[in-house]
Backbone as CSV, one residue per row, in Angstrom:
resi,resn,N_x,N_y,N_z,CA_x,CA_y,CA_z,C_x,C_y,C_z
1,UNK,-25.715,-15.547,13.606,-26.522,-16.755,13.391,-25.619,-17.977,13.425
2,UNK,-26.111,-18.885,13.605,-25.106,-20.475,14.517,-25.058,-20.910,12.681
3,UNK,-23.785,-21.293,12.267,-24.053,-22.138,11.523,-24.337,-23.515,11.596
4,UNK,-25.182,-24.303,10.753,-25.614,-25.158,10.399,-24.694,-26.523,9.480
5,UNK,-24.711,-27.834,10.283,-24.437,-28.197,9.122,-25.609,-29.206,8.167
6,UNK,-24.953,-29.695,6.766,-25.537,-30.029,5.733,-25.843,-31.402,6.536
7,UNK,-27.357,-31.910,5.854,-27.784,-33.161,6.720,-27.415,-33.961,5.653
8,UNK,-27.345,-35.629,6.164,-27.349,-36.578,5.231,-28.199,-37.666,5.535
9,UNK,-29.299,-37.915,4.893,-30.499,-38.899,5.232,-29.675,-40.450,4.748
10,UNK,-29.715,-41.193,6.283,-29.174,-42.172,6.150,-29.896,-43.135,6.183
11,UNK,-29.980,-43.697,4.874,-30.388,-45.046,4.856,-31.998,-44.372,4.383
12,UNK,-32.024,-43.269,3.963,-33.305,-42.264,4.016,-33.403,-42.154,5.334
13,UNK,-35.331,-41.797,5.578,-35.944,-41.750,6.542,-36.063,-43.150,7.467
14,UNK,-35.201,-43.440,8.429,-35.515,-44.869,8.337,-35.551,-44.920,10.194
15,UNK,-36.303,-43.708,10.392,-36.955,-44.214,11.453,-38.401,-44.183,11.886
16,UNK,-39.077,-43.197,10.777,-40.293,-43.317,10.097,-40.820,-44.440,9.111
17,UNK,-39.812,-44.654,8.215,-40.164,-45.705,7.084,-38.951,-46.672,6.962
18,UNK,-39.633,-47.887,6.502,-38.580,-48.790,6.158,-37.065,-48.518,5.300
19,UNK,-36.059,-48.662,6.272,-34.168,-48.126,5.449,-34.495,-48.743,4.170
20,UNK,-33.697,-47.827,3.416,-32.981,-48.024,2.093,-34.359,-48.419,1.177
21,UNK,-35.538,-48.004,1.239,-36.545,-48.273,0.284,-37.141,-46.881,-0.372
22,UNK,-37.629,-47.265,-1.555,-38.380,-46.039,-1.904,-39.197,-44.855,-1.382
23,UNK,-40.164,-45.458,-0.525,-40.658,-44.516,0.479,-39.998,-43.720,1.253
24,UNK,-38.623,-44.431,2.476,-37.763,-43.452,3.021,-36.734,-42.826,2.316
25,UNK,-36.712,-43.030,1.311,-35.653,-41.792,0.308,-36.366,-40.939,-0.269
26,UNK,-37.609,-41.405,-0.799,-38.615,-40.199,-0.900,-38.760,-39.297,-0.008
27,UNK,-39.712,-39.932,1.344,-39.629,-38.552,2.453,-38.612,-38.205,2.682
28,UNK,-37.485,-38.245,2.722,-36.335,-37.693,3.307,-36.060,-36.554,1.873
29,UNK,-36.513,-37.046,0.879,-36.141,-35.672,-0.029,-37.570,-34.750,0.029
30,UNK,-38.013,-35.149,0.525,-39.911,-34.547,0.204,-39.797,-33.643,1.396
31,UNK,-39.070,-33.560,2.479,-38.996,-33.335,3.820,-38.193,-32.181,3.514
32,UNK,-36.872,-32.101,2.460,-36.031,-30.935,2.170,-34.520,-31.554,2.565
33,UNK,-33.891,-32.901,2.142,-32.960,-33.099,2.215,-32.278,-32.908,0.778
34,UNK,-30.545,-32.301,1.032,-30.294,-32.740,-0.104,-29.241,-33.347,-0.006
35,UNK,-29.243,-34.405,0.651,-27.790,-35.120,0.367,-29.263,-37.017,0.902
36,UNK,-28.799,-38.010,0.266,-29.469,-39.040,0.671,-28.237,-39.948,0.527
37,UNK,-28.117,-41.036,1.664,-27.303,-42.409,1.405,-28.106,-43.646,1.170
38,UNK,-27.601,-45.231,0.813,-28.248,-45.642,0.804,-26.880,-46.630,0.227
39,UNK,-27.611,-48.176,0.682,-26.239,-49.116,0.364,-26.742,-49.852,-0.686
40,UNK,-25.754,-50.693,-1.029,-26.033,-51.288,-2.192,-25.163,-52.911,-1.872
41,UNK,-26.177,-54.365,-1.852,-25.412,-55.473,-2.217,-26.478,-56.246,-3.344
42,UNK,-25.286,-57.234,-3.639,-26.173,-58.012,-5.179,-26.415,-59.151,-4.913
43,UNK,-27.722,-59.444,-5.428,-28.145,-60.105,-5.593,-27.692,-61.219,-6.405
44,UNK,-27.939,-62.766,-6.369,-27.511,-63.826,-7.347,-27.217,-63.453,-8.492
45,UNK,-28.905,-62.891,-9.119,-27.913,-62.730,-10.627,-27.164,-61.400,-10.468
46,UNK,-26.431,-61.035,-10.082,-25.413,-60.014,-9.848,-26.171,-58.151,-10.415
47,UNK,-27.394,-57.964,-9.641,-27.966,-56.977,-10.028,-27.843,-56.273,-8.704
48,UNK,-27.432,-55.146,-8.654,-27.040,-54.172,-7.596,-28.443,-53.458,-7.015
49,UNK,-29.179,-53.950,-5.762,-30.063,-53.883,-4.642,-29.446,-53.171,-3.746
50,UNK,-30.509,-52.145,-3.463,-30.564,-51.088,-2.450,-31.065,-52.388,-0.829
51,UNK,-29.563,-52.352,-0.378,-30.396,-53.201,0.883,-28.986,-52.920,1.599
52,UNK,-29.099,-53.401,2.982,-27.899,-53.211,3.723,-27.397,-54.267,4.627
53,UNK,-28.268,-55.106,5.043,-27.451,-56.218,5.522,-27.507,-57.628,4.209
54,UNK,-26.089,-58.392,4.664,-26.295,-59.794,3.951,-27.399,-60.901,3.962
55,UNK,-27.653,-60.895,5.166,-29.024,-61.086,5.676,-30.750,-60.852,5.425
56,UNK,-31.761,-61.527,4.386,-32.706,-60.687,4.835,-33.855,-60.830,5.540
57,UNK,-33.380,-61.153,7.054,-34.492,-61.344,8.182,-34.407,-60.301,8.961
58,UNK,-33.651,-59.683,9.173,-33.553,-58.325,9.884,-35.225,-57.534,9.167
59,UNK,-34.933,-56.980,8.442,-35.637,-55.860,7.454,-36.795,-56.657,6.576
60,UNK,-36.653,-58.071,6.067,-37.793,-58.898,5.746,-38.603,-59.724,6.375
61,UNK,-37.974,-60.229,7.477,-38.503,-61.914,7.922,-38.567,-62.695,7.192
62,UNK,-37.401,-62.541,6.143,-37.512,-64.194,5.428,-36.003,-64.435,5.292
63,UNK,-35.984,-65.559,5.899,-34.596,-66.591,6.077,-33.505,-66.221,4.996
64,UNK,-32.738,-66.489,4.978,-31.215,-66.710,3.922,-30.914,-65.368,3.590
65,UNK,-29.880,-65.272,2.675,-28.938,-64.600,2.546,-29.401,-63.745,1.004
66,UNK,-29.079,-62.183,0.708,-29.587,-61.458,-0.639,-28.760,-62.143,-1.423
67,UNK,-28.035,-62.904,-1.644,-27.106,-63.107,-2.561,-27.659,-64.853,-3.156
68,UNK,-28.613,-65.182,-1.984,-29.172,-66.755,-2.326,-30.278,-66.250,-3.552
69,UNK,-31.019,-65.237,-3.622,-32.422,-64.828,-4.765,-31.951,-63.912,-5.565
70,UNK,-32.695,-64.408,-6.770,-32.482,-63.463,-7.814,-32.906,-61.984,-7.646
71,UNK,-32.785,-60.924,-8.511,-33.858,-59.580,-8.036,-34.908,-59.625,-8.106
72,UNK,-35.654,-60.661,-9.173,-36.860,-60.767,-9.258,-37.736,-61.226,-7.981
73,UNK,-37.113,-62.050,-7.455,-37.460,-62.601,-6.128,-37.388,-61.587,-4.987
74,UNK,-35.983,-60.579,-5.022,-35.851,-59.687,-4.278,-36.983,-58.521,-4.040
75,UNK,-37.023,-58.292,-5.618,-37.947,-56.898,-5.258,-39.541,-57.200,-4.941
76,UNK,-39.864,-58.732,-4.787,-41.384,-58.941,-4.086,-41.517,-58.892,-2.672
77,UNK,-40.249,-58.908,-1.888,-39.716,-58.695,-0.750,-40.269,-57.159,0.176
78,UNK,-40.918,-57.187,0.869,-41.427,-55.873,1.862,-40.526,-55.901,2.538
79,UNK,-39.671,-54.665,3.215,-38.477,-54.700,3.865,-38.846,-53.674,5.250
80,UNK,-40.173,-54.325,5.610,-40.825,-53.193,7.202,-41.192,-54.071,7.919
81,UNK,-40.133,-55.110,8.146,-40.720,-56.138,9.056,-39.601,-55.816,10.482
82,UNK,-39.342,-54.370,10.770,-38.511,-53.908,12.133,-39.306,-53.481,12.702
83,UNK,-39.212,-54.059,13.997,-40.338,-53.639,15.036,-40.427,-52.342,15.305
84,UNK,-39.784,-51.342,15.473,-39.807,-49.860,16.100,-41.241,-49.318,14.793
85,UNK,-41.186,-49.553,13.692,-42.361,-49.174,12.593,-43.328,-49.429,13.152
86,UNK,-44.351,-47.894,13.032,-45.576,-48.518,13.228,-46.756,-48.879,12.705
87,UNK,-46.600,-49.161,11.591,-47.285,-49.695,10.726,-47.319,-50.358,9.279
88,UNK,-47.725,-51.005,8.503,-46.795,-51.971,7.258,-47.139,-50.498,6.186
89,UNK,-45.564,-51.099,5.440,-45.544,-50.122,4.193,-45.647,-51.410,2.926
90,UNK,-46.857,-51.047,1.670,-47.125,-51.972,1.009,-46.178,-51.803,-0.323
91,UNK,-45.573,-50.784,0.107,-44.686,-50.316,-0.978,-43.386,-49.956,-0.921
92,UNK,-42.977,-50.950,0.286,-41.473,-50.906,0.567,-40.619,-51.977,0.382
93,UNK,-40.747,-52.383,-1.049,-40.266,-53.381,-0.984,-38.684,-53.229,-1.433
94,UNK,-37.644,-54.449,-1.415,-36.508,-54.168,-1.619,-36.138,-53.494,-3.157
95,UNK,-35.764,-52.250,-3.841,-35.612,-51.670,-4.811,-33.767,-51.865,-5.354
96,UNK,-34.150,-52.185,-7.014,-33.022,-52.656,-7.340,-32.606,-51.103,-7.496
97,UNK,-30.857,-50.874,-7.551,-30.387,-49.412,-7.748,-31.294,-48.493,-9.422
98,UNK,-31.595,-49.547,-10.167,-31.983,-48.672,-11.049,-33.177,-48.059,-11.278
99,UNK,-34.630,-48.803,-9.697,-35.036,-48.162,-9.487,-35.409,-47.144,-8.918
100,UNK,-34.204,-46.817,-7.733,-33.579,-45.667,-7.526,-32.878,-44.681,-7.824
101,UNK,-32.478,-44.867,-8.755,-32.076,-43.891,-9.653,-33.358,-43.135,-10.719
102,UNK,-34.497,-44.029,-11.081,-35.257,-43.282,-11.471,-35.957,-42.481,-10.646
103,UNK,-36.234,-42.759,-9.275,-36.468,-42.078,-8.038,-35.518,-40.570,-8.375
104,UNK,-34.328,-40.917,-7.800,-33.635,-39.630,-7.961,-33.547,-38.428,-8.797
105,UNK,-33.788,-39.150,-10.178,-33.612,-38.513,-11.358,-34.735,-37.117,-11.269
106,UNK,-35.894,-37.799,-10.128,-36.790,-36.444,-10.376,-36.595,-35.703,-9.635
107,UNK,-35.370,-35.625,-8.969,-34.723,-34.180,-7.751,-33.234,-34.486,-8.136
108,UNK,-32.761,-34.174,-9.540,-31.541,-33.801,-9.871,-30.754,-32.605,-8.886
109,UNK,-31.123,-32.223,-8.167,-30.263,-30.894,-7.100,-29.649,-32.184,-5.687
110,UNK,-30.189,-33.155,-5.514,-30.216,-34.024,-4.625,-29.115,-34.876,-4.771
111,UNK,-27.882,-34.987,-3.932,-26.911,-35.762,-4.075,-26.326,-36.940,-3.322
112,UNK,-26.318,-37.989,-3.692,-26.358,-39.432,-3.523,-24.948,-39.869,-2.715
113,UNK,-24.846,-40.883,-1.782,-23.531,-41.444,-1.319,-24.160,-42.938,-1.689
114,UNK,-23.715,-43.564,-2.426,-23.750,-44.725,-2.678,-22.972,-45.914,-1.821
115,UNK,-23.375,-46.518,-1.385,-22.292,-47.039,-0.480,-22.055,-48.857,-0.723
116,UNK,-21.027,-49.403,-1.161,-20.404,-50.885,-1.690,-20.765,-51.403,-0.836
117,UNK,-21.255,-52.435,0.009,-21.023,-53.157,1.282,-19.843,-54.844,1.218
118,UNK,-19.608,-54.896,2.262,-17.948,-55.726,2.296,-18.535,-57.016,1.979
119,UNK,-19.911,-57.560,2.195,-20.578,-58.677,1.868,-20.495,-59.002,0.673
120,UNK,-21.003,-58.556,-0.557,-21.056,-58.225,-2.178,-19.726,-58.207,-1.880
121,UNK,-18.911,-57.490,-1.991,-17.082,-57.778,-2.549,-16.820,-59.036,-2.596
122,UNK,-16.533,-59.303,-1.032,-16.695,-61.197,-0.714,-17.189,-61.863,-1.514
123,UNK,-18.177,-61.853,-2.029,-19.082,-62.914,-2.764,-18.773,-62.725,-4.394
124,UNK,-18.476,-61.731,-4.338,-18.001,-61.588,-5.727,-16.509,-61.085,-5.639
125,UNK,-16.587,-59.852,-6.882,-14.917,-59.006,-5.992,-15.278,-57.667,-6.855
126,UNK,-14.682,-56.969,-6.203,-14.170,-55.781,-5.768,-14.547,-55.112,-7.727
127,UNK,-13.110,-55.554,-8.838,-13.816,-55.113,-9.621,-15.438,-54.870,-10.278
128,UNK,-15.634,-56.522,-10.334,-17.000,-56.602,-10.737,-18.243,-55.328,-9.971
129,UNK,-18.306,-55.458,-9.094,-19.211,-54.814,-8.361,-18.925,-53.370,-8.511
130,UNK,-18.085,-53.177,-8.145,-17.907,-51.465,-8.826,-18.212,-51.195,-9.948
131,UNK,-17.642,-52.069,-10.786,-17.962,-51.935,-12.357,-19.673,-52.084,-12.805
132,UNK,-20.274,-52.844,-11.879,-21.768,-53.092,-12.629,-22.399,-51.687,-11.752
133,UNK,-21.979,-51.241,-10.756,-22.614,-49.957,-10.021,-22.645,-48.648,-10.817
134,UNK,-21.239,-48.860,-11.279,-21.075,-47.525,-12.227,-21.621,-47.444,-13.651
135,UNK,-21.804,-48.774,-14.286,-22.597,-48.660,-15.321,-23.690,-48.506,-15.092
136,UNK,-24.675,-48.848,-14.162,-25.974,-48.624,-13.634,-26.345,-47.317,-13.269
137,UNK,-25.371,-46.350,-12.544,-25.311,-45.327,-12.537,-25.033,-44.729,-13.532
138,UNK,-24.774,-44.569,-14.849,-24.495,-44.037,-16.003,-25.917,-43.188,-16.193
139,UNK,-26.844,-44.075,-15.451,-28.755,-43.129,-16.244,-28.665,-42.142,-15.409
140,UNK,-27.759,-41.717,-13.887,-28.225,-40.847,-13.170,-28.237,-39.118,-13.393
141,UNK,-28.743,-38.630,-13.069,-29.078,-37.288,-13.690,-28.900,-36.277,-12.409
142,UNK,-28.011,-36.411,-11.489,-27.801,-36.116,-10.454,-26.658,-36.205,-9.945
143,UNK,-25.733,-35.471,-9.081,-24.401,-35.949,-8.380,-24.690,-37.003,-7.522
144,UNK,-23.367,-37.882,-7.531,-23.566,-38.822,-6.936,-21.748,-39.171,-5.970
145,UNK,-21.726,-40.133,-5.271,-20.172,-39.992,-4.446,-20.299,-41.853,-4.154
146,UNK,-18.998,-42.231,-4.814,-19.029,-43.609,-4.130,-18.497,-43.424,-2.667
147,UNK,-19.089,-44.624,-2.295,-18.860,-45.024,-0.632,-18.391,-46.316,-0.275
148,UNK,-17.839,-46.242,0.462,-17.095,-47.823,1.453,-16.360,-47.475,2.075
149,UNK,-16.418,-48.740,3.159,-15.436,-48.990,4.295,-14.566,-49.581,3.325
150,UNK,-13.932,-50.199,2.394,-13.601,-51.389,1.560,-12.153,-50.136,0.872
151,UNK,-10.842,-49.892,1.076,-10.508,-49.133,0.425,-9.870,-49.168,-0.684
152,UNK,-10.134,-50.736,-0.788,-9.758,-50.811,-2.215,-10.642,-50.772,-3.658
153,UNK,-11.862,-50.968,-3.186,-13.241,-50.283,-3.774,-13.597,-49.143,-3.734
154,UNK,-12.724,-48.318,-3.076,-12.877,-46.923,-3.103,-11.514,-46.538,-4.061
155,UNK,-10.600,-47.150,-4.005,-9.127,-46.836,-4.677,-10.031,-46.977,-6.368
156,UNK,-10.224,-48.100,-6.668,-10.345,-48.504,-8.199,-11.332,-47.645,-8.487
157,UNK,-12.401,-47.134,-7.593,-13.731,-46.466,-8.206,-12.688,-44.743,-8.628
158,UNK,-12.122,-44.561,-8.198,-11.734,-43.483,-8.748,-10.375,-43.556,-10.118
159,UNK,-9.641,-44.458,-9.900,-8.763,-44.834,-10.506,-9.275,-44.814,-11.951
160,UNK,-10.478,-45.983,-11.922,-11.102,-46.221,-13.262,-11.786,-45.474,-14.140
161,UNK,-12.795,-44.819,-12.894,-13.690,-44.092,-13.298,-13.778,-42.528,-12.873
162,UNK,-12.694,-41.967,-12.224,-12.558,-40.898,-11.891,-13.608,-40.371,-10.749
163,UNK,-14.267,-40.947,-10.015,-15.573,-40.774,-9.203,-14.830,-40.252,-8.244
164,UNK,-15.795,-39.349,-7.508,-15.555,-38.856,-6.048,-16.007,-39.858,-5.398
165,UNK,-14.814,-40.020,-3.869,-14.918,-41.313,-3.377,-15.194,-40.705,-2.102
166,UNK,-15.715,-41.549,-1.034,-15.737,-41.588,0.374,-15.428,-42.948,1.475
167,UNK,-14.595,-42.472,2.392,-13.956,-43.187,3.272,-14.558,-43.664,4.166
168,UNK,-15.181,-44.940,4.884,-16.144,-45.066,5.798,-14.520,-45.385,6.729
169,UNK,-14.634,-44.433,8.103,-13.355,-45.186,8.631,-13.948,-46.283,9.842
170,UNK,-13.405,-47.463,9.780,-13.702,-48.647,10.625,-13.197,-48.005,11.974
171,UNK,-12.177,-47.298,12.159,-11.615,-47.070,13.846,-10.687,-45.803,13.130
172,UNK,-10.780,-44.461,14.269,-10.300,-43.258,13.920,-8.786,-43.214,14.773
173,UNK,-7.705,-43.255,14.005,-6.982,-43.964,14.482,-5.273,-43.032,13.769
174,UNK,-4.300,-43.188,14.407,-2.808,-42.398,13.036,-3.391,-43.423,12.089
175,UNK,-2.917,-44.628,12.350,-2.907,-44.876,11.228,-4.169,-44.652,9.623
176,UNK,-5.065,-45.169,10.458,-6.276,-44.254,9.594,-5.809,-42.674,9.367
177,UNK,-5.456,-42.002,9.544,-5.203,-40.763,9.043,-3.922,-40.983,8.033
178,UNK,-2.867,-42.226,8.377,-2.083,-41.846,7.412,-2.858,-42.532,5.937
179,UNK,-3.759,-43.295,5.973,-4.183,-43.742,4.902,-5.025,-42.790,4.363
180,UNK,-5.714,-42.566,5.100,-6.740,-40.665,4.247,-6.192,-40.096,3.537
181,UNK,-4.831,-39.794,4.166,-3.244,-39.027,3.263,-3.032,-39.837,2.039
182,UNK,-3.390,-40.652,2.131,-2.750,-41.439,1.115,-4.002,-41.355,-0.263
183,UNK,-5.459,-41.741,0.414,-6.086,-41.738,-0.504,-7.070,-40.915,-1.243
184,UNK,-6.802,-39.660,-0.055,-7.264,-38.358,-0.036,-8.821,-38.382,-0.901
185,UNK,-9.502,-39.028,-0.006,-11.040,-38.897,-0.429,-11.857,-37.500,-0.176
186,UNK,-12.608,-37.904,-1.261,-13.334,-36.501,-1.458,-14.205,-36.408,0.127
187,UNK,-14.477,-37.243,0.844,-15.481,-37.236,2.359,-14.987,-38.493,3.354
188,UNK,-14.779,-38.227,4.563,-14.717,-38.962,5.408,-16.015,-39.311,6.509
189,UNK,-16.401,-40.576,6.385,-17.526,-41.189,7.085,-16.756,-41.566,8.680
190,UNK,-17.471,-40.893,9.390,-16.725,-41.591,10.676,-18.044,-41.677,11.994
191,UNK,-17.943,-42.865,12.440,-19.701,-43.094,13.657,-19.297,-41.947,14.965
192,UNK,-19.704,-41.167,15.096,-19.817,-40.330,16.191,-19.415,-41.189,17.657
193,UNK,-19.270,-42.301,17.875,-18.961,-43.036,18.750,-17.133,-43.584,18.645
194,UNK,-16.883,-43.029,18.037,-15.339,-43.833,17.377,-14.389,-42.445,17.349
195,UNK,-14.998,-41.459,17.211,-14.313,-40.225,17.520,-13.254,-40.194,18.007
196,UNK,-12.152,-39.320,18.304,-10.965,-39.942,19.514,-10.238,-38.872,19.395
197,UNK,-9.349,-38.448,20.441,-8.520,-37.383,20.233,-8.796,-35.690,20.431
198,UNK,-8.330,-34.797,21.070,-8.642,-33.231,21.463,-8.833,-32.934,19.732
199,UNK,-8.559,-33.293,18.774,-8.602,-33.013,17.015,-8.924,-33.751,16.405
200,UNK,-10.070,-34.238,16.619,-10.284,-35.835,15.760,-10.133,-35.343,14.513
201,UNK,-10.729,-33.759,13.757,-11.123,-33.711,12.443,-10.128,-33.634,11.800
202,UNK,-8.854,-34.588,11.565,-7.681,-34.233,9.918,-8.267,-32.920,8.898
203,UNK,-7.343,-32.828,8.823,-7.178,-31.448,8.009,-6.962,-31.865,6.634
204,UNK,-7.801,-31.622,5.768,-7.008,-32.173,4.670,-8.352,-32.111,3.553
205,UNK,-8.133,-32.573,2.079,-9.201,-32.282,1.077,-10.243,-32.723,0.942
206,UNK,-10.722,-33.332,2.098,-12.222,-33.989,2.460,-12.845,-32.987,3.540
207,UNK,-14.256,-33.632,3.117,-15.476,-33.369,4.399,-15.699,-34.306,5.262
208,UNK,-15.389,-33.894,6.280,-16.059,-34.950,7.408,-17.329,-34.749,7.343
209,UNK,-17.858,-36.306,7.632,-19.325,-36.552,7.974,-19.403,-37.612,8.994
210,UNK,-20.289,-37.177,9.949,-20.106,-37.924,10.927,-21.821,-38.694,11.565
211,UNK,-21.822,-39.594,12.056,-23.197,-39.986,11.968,-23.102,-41.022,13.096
212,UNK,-24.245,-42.002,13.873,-25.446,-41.505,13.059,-26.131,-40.652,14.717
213,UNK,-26.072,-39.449,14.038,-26.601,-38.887,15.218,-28.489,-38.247,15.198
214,UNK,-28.799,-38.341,16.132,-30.400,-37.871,16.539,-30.779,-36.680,16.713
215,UNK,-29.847,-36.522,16.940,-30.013,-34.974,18.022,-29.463,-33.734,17.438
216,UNK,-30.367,-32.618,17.501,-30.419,-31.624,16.869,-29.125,-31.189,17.395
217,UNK,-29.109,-30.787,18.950,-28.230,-29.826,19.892,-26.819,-30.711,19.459
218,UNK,-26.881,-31.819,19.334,-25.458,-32.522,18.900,-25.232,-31.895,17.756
219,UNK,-26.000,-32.040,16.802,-25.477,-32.304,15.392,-24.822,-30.865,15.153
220,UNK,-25.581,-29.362,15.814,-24.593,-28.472,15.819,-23.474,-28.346,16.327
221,UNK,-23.452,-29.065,17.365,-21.956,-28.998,18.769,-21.214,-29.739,17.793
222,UNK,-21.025,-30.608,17.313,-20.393,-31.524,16.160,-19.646,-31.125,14.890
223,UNK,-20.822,-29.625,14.317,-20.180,-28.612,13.609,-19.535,-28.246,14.074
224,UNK,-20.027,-27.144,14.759,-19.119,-25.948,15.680,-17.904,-26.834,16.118
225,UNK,-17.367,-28.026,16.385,-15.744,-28.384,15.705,-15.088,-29.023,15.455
226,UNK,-15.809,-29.198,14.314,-15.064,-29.618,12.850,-15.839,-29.993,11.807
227,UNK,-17.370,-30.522,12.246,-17.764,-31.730,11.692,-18.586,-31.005,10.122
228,UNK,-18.112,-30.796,8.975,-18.845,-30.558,8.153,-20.537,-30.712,7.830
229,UNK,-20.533,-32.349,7.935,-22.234,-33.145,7.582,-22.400,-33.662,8.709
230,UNK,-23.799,-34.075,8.808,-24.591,-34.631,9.969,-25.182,-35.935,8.854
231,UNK,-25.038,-36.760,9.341,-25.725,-38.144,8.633,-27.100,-38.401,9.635
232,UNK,-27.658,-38.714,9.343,-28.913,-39.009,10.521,-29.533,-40.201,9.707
233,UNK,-30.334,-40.962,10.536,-31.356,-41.694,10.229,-32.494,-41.029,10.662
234,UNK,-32.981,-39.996,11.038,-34.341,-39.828,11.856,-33.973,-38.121,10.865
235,UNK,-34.077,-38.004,9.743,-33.730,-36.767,9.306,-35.432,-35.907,8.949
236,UNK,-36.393,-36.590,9.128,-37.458,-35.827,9.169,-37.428,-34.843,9.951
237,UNK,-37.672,-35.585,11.568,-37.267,-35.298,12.813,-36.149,-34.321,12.481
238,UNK,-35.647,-34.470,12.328,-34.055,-33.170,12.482,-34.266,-32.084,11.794
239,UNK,-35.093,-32.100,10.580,-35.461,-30.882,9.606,-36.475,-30.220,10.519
240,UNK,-37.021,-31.104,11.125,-38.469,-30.048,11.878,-37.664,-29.632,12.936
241,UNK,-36.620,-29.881,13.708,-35.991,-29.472,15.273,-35.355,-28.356,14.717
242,UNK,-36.016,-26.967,15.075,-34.569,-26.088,15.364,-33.669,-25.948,16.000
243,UNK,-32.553,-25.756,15.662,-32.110,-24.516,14.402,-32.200,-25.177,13.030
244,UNK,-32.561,-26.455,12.648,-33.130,-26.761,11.290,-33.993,-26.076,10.804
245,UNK,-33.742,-26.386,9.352,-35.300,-26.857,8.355,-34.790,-26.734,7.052
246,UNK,-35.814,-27.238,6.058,-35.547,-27.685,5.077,-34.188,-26.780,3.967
247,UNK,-33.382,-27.798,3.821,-31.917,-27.093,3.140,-32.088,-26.183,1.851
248,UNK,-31.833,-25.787,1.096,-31.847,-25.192,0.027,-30.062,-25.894,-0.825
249,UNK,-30.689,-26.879,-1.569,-29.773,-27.569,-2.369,-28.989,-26.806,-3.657
């Protein structure tokens, strides 16, 4: 039998439902995922929002920047204003992390990549934001893994708080490998397009995860060598394509 690898719903379901909202982290666990990602920047008053660009006209249609509104303002925000959707979700609106975490809390087997974005650092820094993530995460009732491209937000999140960290690598590269060595994260994030080399996969005390791929027939060829996880955005889709289906967490 072919092995399989472990999926990771990116951004949830977010080619069915609006990224990073309640609804697509729901189906994507309702579907039989057990690994979900999902980013995190803050808002003015410095409350940690499940959203992913700095921007929110992409995903809202409304002008300026997450960091110009408070959360209160944020979470009246519908975030299904991307054309590929085909139809409005009345209940997708932007969710602060702690109401995702009560989300989660009711599929404790289900494990989280939290991910910093480089926007929030900027605007604030590096401690702060880690620090208000991890206290926020204190209610979670579930494994969870910090995330960033940012590696010095990945350095302190473990330093401080002992967290399993993950490496988003910007370009797969020696030198990127000698820094992996160095910071020896518990998972390496790397875009299936950035790949490089007859051995891209380093050897060493991480999982590669590699993303964001569609395709079933890939996501095994990808295993078969090296690739531990499959990150997907379309992970409904991928649970129903065999050789899938729903994981056993």
């Amino acid at each position: 039998m072919t092995s399989l690898p472990r999926l990771v719903a990116h951004r949830g379901d977010m080619q069915q439902y609006p990224e990073n909202t309640l609804p697509a982290l729901k189906a994507a666990i309702d579907a039989g995922a057990c690994f979900v990602e999902f980013d995190i920047q803050f808002s003015q008053d410095v409350v940690p929002m499940v959203f992913h660009d700095p921007g929110l006209a992409r995903t809202t249609g409304v002008a300026g920047r997450i960091m110009e509104l408070d959360s209160s303002e944020l979470k009246t925000l519908r975030a299904d204003k991307l054309p590929h959707l085909k139809q409005a979700f009345n209940e997708a609106c932007i969710p602060t992390l702690a109401d995702t975490i009560d989300l989660l809390n009711l599929t404790p087997q289900v494990t989280a990549f939290v991910e910093l974005k480089r926007h929030s650092i900027e605007h604030y820094e590096t401690e702060l934001c880690v620090d208000l993530i991890h206290e926020t995460m204190r209610m979670a009732r579930f494994p969870w893994v910090f995330i960033s491209f940012e590696m010095d937000a990945i350095r302190y999140a473990r330093q401080h708080y002992g967290l399993p960290i993950a490496w988003i690598l910007r370009k797969h590269s020696a030198a990127s490998e000698n820094t992996a060595r160095q910071l020896a994260p518990d998972y390496i994030f790397c875009n299936v397009t950035r790949l490089s080399g007859k051995q891209p996969y380093w050897q060493g005390p991480w999982q590669w995860v590699v993303y964001d791929i569609k395709d079933a027939q890939q996501a095994v060829e990808l295993h078969q060598q090296g690739a531990h996880m499959i990150e997907t955005g379309c992970i409904l889709e991928m649970i129903d394509t065999p050789p899938f289906s729903p994981q056993d967490c």
